[in-house]
Backbone as XML, in Angstrom:
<?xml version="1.0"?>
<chain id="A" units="angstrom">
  <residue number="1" name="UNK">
    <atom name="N" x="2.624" y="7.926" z="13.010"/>
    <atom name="CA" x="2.882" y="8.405" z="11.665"/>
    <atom name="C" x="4.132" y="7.751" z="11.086"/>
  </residue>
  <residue number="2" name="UNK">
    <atom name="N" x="5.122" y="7.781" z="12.035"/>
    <atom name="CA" x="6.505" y="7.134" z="11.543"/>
    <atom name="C" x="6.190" y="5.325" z="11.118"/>
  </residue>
  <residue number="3" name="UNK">
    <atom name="N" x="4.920" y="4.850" z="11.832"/>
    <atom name="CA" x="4.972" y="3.336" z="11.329"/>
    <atom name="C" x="4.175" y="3.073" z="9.934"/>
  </residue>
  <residue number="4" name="UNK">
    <atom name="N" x="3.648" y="4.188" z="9.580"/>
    <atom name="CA" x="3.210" y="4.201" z="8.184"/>
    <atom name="C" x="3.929" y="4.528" z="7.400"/>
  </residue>
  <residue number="5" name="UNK">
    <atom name="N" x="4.830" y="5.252" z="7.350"/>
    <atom name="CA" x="5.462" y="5.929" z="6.413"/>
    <atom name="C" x="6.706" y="4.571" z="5.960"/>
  </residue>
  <residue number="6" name="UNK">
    <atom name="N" x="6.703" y="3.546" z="7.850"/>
    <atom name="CA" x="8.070" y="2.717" z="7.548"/>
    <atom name="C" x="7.117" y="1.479" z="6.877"/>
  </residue>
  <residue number="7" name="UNK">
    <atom name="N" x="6.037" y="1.085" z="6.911"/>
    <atom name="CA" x="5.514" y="-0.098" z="6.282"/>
    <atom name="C" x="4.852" y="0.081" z="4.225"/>
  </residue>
  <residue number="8" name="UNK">
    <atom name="N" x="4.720" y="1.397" z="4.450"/>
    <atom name="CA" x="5.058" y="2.427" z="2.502"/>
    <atom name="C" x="6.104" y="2.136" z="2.574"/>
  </residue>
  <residue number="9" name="UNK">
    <atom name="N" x="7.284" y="2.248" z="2.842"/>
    <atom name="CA" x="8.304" y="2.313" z="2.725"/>
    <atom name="C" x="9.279" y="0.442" z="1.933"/>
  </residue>
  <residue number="10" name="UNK">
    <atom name="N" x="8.478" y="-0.135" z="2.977"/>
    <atom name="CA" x="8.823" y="-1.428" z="2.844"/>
    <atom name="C" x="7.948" y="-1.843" z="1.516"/>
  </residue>
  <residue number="11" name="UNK">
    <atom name="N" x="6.680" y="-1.910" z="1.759"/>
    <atom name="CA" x="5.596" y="-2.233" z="0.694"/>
    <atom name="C" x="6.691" y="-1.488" z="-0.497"/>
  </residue>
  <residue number="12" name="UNK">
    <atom name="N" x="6.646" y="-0.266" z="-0.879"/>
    <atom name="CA" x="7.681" y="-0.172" z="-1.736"/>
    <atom name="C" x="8.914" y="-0.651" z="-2.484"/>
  </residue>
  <residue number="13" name="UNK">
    <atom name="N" x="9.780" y="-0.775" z="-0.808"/>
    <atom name="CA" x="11.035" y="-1.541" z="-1.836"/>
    <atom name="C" x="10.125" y="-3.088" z="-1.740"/>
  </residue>
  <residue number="14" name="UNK">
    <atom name="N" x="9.563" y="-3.925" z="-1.639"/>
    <atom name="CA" x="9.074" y="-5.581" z="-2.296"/>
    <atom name="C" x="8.828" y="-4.825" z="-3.605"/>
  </residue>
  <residue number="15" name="UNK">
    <atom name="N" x="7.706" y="-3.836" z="-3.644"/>
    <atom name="CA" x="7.632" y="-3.512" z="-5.067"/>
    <atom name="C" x="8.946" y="-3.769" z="-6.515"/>
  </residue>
  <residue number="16" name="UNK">
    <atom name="N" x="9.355" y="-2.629" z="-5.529"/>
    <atom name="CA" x="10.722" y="-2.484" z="-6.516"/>
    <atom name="C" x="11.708" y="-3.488" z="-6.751"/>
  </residue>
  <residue number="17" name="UNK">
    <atom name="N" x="11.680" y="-4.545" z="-5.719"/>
    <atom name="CA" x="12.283" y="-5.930" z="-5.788"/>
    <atom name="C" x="11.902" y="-6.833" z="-6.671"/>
  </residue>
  <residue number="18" name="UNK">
    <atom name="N" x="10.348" y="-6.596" z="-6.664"/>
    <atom name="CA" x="9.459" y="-7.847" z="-7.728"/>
    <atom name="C" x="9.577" y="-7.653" z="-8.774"/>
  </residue>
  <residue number="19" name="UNK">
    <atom name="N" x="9.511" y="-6.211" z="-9.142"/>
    <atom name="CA" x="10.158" y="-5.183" z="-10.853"/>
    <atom name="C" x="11.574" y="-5.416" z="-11.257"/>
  </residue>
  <residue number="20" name="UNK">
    <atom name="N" x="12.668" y="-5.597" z="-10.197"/>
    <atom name="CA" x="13.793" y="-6.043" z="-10.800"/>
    <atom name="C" x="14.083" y="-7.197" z="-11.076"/>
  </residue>
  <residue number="21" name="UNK">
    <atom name="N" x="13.293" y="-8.381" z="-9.847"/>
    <atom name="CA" x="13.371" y="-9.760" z="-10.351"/>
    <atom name="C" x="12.926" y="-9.969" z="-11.819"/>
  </residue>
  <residue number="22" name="UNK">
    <atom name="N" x="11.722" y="-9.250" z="-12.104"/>
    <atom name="CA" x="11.013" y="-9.558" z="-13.249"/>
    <atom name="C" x="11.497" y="-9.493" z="-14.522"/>
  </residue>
  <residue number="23" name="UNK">
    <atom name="N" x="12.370" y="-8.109" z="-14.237"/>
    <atom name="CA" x="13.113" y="-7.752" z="-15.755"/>
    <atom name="C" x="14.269" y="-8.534" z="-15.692"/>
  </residue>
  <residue number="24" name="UNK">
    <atom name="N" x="14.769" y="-8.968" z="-14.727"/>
    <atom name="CA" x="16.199" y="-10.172" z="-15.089"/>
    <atom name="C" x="15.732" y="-11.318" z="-14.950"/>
  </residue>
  <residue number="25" name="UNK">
    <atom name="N" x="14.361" y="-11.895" z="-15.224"/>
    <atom name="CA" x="13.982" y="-13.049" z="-15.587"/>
    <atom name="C" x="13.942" y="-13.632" z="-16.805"/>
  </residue>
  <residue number="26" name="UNK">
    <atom name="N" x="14.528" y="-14.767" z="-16.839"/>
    <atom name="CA" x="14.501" y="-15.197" z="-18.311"/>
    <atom name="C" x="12.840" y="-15.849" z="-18.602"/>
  </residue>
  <residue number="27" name="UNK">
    <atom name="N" x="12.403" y="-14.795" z="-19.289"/>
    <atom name="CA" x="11.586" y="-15.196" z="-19.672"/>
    <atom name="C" x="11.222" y="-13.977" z="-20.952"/>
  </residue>
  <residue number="28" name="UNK">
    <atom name="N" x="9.778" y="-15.030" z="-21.613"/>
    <atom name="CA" x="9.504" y="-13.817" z="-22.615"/>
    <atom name="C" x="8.698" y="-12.319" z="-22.742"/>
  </residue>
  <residue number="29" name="UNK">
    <atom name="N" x="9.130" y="-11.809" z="-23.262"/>
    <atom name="CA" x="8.828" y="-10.092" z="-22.794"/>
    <atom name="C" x="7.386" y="-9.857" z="-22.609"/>
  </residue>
  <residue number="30" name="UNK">
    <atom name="N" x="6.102" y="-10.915" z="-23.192"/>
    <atom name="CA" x="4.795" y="-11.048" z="-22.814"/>
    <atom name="C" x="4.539" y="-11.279" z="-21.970"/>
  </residue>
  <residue number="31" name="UNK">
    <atom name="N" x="5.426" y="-12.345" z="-21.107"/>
    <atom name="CA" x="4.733" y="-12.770" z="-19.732"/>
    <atom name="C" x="5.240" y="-11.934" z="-18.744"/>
  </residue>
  <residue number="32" name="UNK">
    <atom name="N" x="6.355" y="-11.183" z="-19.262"/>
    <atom name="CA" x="6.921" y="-10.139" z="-18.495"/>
    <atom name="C" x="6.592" y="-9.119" z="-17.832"/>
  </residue>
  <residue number="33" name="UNK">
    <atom name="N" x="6.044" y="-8.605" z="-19.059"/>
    <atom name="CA" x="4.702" y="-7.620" z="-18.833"/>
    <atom name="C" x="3.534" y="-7.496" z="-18.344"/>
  </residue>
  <residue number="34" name="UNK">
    <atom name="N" x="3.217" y="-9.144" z="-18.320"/>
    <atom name="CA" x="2.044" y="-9.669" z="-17.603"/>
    <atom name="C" x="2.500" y="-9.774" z="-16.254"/>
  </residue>
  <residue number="35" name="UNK">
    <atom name="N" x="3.415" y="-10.262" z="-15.898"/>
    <atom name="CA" x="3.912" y="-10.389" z="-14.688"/>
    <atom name="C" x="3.914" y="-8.759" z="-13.737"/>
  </residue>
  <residue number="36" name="UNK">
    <atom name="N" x="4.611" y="-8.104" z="-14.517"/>
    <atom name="CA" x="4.768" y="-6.425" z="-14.057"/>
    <atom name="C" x="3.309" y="-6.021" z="-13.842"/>
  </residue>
  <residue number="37" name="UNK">
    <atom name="N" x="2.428" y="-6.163" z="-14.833"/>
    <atom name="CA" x="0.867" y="-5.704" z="-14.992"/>
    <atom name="C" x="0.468" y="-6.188" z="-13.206"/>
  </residue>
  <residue number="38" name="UNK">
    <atom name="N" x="0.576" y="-7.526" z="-13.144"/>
    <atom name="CA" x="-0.488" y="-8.112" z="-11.785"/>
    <atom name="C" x="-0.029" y="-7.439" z="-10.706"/>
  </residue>
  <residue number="39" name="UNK">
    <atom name="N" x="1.559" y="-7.471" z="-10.460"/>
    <atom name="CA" x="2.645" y="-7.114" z="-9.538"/>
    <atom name="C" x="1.905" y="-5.763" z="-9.157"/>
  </residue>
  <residue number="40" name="UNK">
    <atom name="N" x="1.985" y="-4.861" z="-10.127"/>
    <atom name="CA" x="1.700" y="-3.326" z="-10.233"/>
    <atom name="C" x="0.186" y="-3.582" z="-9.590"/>
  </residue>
  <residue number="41" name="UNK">
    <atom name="N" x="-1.091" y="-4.037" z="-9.701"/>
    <atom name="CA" x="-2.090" y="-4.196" z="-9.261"/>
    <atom name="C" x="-2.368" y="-4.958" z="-7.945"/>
  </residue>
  <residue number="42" name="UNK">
    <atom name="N" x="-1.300" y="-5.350" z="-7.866"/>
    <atom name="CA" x="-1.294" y="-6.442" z="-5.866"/>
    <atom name="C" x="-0.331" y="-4.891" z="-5.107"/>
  </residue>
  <residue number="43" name="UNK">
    <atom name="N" x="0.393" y="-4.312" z="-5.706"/>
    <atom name="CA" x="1.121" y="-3.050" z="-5.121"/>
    <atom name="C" x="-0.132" y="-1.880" z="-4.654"/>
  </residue>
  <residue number="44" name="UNK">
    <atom name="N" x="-0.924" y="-1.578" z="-5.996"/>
    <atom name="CA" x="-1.904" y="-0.648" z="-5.685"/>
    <atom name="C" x="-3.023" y="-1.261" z="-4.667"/>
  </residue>
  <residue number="45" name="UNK">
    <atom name="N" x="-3.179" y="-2.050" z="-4.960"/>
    <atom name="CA" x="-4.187" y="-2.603" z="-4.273"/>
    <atom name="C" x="-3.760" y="-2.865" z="-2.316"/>
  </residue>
  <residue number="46" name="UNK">
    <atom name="N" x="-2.243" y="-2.953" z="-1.955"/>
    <atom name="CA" x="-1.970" y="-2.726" z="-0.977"/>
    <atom name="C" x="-1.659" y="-1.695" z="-0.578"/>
  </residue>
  <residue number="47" name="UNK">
    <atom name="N" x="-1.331" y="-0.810" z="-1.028"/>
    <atom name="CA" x="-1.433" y="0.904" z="-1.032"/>
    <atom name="C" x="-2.850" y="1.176" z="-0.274"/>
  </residue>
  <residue number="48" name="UNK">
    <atom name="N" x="-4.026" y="0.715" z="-1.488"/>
    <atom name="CA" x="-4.979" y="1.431" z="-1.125"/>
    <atom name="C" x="-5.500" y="0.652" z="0.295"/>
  </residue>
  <residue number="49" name="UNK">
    <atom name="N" x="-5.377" y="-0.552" z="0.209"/>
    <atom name="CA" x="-5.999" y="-0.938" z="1.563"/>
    <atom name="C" x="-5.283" y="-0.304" z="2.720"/>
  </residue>
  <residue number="50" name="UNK">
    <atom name="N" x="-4.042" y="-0.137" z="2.888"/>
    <atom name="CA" x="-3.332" y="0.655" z="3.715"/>
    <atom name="C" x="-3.911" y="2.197" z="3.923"/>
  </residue>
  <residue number="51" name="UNK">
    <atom name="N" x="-3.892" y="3.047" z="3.219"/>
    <atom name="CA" x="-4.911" y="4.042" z="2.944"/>
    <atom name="C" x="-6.283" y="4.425" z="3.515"/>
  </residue>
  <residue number="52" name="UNK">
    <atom name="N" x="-6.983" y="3.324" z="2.967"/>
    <atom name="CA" x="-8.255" y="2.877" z="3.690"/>
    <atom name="C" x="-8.250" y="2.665" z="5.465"/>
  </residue>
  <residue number="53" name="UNK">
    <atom name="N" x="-7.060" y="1.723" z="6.025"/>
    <atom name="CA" x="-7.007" y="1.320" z="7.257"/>
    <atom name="C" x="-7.083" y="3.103" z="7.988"/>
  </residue>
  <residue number="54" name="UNK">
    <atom name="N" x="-5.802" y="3.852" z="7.470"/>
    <atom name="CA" x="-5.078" y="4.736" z="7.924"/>
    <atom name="C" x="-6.620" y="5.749" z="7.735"/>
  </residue>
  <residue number="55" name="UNK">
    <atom name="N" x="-7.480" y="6.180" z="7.287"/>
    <atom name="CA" x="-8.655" y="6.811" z="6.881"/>
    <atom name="C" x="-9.650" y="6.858" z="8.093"/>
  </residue>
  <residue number="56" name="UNK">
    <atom name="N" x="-10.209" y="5.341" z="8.011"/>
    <atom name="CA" x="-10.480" y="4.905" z="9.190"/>
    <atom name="C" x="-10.735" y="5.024" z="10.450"/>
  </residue>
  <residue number="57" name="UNK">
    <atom name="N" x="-8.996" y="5.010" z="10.807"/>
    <atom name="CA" x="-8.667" y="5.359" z="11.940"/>
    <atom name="C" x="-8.738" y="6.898" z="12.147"/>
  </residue>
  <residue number="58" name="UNK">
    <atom name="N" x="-7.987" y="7.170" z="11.429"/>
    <atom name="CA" x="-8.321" y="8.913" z="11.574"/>
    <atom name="C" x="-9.934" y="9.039" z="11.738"/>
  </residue>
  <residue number="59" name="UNK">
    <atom name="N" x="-11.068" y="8.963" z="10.574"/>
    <atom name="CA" x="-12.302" y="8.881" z="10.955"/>
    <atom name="C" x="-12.433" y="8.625" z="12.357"/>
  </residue>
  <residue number="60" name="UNK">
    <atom name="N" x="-12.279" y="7.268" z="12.732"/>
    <atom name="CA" x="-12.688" y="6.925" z="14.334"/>
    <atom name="C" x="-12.121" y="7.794" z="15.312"/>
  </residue>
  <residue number="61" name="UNK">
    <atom name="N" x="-10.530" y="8.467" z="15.595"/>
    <atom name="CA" x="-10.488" y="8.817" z="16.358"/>
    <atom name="C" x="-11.175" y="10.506" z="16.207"/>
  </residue>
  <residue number="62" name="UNK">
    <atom name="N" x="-11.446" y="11.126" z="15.092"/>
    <atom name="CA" x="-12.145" y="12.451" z="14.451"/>
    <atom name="C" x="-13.694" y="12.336" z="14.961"/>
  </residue>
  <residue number="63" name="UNK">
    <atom name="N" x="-14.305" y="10.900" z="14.948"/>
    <atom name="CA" x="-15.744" y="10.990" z="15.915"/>
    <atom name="C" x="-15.553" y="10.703" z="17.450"/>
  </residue>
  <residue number="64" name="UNK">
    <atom name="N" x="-14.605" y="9.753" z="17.710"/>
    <atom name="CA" x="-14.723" y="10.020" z="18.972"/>
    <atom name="C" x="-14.343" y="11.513" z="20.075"/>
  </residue>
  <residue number="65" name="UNK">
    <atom name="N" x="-13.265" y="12.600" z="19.466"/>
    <atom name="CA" x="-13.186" y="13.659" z="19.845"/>
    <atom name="C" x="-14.614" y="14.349" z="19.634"/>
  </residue>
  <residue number="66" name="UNK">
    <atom name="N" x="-15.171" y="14.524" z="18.636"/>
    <atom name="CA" x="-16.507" y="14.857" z="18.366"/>
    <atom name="C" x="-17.193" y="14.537" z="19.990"/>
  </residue>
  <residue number="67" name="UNK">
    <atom name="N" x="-17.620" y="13.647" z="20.353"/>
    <atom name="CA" x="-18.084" y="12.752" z="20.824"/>
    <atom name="C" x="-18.282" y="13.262" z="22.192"/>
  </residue>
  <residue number="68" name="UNK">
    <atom name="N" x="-16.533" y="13.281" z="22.658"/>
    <atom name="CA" x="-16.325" y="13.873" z="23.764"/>
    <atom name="C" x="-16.369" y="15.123" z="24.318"/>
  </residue>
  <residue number="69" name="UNK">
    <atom name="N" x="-16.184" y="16.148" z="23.160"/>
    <atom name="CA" x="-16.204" y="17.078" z="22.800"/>
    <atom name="C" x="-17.939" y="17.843" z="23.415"/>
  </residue>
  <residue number="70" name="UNK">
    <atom name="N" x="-18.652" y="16.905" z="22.513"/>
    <atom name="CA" x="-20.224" y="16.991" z="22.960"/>
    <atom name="C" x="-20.791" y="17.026" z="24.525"/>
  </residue>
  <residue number="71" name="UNK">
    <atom name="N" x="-20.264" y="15.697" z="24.511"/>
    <atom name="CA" x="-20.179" y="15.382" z="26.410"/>
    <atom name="C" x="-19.943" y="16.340" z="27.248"/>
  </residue>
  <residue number="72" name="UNK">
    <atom name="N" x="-18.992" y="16.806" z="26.991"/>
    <atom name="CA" x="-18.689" y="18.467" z="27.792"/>
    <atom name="C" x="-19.456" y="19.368" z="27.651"/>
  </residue>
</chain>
């Protein structure tokens, strides 16, 4: 549990790193936003696959107790 919470954790601050690079970039406030827009969608999108993994696993080890459970 503690290595999920520390790899959210990390995934987070890059987040929050890529959001501050972005706004002290010289650049113009359109591509800015565009930039923040994709950033924000490569963030969720590693969230959810993380999510998904963590689901998973729970699932797998939730049938294999099943499983064993039966066996007995």
């Amino acid at each position: 549990m503690k290595t999920g919470i520390a790899i959210l954790g990390i995934v987070a601050g890059m987040a929050a790193g890529a959001v501050i690079g972005l706004l002290f970039a010289p650049q113009k406030g359109a591509r800015t936003r565009k930039n923040l827009f994709e950033k924000s969608e490569d963030f969720a999108e590693a969230v959810n696959d993380k999510v998904e993994k963590k689901f998973n696993e729970l699932m797998n080890t939730f049938s294999d107790k099943i499983i064993k459970s039966k066996a007995n």
